[in-house]
C-alpha positions in Angstrom: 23.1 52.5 -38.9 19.3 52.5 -38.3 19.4 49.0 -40.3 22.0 47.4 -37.9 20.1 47.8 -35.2 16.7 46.6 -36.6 18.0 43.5 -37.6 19.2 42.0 -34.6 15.7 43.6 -32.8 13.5 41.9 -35.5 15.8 38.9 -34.8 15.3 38.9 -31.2 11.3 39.5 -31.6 11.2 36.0 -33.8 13.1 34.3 -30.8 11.2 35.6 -28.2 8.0 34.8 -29.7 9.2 31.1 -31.2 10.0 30.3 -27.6 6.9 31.5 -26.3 5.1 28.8 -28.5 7.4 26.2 -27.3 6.3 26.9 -23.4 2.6 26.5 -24.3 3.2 23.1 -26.7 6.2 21.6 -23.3 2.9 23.1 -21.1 0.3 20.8 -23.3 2.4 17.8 -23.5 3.0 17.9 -20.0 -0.6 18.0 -19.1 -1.6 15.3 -21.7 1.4 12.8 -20.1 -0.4 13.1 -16.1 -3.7 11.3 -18.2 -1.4 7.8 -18.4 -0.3 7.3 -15.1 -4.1 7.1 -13.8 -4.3 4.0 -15.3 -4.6 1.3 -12.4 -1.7 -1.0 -13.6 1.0 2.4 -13.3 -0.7 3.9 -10.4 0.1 0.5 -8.1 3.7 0.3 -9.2 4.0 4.1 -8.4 2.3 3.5 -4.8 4.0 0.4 -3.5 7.5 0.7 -4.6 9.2 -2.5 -5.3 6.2 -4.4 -6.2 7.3 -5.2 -9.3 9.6 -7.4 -7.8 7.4 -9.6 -6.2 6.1 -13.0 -7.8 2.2 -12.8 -8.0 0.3 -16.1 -6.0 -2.4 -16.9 -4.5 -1.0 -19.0 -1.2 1.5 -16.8 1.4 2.6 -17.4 4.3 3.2 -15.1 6.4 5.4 -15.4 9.9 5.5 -13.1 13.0 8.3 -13.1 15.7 9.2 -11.9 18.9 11.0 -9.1 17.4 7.4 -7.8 16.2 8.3 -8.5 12.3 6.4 -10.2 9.8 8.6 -12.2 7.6 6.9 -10.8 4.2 5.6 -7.1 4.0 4.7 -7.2 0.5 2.1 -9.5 -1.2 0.8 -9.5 -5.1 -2.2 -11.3 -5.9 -4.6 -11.5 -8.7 -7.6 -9.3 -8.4 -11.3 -11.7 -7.9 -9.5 -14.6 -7.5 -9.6 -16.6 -4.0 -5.9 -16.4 -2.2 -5.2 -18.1 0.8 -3.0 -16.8 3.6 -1.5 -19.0 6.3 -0.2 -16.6 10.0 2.1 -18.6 12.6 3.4 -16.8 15.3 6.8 -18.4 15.2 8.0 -16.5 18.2 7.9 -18.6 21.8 6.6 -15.6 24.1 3.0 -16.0 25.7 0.2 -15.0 23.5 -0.6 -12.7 26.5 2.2 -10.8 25.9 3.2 -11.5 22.1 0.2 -12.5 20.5 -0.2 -11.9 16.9 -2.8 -11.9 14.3 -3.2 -10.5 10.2 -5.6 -8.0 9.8 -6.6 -7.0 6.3 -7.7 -3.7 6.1 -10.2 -2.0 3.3 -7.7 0.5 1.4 -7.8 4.1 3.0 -8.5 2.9 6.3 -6.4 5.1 8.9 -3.6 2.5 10.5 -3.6 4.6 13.4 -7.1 5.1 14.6 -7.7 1.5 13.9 -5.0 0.5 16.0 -6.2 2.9 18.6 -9.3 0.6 18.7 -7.8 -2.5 18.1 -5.8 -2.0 21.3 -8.8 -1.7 23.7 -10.9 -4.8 22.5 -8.6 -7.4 24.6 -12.6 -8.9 24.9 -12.8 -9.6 21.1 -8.9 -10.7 20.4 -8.0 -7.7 19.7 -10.6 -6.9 16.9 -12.6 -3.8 18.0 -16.2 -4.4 17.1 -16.5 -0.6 16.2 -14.5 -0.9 13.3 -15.6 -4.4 11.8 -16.8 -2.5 8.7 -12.8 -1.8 8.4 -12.0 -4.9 8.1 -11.7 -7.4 5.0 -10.5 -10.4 7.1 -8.7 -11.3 9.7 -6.7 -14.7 11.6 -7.3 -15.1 15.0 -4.8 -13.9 17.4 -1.9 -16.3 18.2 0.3 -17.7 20.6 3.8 -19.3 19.9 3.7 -22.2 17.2 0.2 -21.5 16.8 -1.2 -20.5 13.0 -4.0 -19.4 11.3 -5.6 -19.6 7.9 -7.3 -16.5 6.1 -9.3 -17.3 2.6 -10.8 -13.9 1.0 -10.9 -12.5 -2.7 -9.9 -9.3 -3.0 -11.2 -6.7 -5.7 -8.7 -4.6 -7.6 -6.6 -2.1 -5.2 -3.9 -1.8 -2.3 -4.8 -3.6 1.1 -3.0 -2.6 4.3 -2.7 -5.2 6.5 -1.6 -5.3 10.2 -1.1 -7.0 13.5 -3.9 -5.5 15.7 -2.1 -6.6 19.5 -1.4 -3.7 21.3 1.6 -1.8 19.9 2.4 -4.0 17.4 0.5 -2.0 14.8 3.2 0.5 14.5 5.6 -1.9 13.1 4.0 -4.9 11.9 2.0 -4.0 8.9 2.2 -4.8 5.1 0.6 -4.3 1.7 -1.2 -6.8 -0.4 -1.7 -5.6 -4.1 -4.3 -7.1 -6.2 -4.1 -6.5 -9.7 
């Protein structure tokens, strides 16, 4: 009787311990599999979803509207190369009260505070002076069937870019990836 029961205790003693050695290889191999998605070409596609379904080019043109829309939120561009970005304000309110400009931000910049600013510098077209060093490039503001060109080369990384008039921020903003 004594050998019934140590069987299936010596049993269970080689499964315990034969699944303890698969937790800590599934613990290694999940730990080795976070190194790959540093790599800059995953870690875009993971941060601006749908990207992948964008044509890269270096010429856009991007629309706003009375409706406070930009026609294209998404833009993919090759890294050090120069692209060249056309704004018209397509709407047909005053540029007093539906201006609209591109703003392109350096990545990490806080959307918020910079349209905090942005909104109190009426003087400089809606580009606060305090917060120049925030700014890659920018069109000049915009009345209706006016439009702009931007030229700038952007290095490797994801650009936020905005309309700067007062309260537009909020909803008119996009993302240029250069890869």
């Amino acid at each position: 009787m004594k050998k019934l029961i140590l069987a299936p205790a010596l049993a269970l003693a080689i499964a315990v311990s034969s699944c303890g050695n698969n937790a800590e290889k599934k613990e290694e191999t999940t730990s080795t599999e976070t190194t790959p998605t540093e790599a800059p070409a995953t870690t875009t596609e993971e941060t601006v979803p749908g990207i992948e379904n964008v044509t890269s080019s270096q010429t856009w043109t991007v629309e706003g509207n009375d409706q406070m829309q930009y026609n294209i939120n998404l833009i993919r561009v090759k890294a050090g190369e120069a692209v060249e970005i056309t704004v018209k304000n397509v709407g047909s309110m005053p540029k007093e009260s539906m201006g609209h400009n591109l703003v392109i931000l350096k990545p990490g910049i806080d959307i918020p505070t910079f349209g905090s600013e942005a909104s109190a510098a009426a003087d400089s077209e809606y580009i606060p002076k305090s917060s120049l060093t925030s700014i890659v490039a920018h069109s000049k503001l915009l009345g209706p069937g006016e439009s702009d060109k931007i030229s700038v080369t952007l290095e490797k990384g994801v650009y936020s870019y905005i309309c700067s008039f007062p309260g537009h921020f909020g909803i008119m903003q996009g993302k240029i990836v250069a890869e």
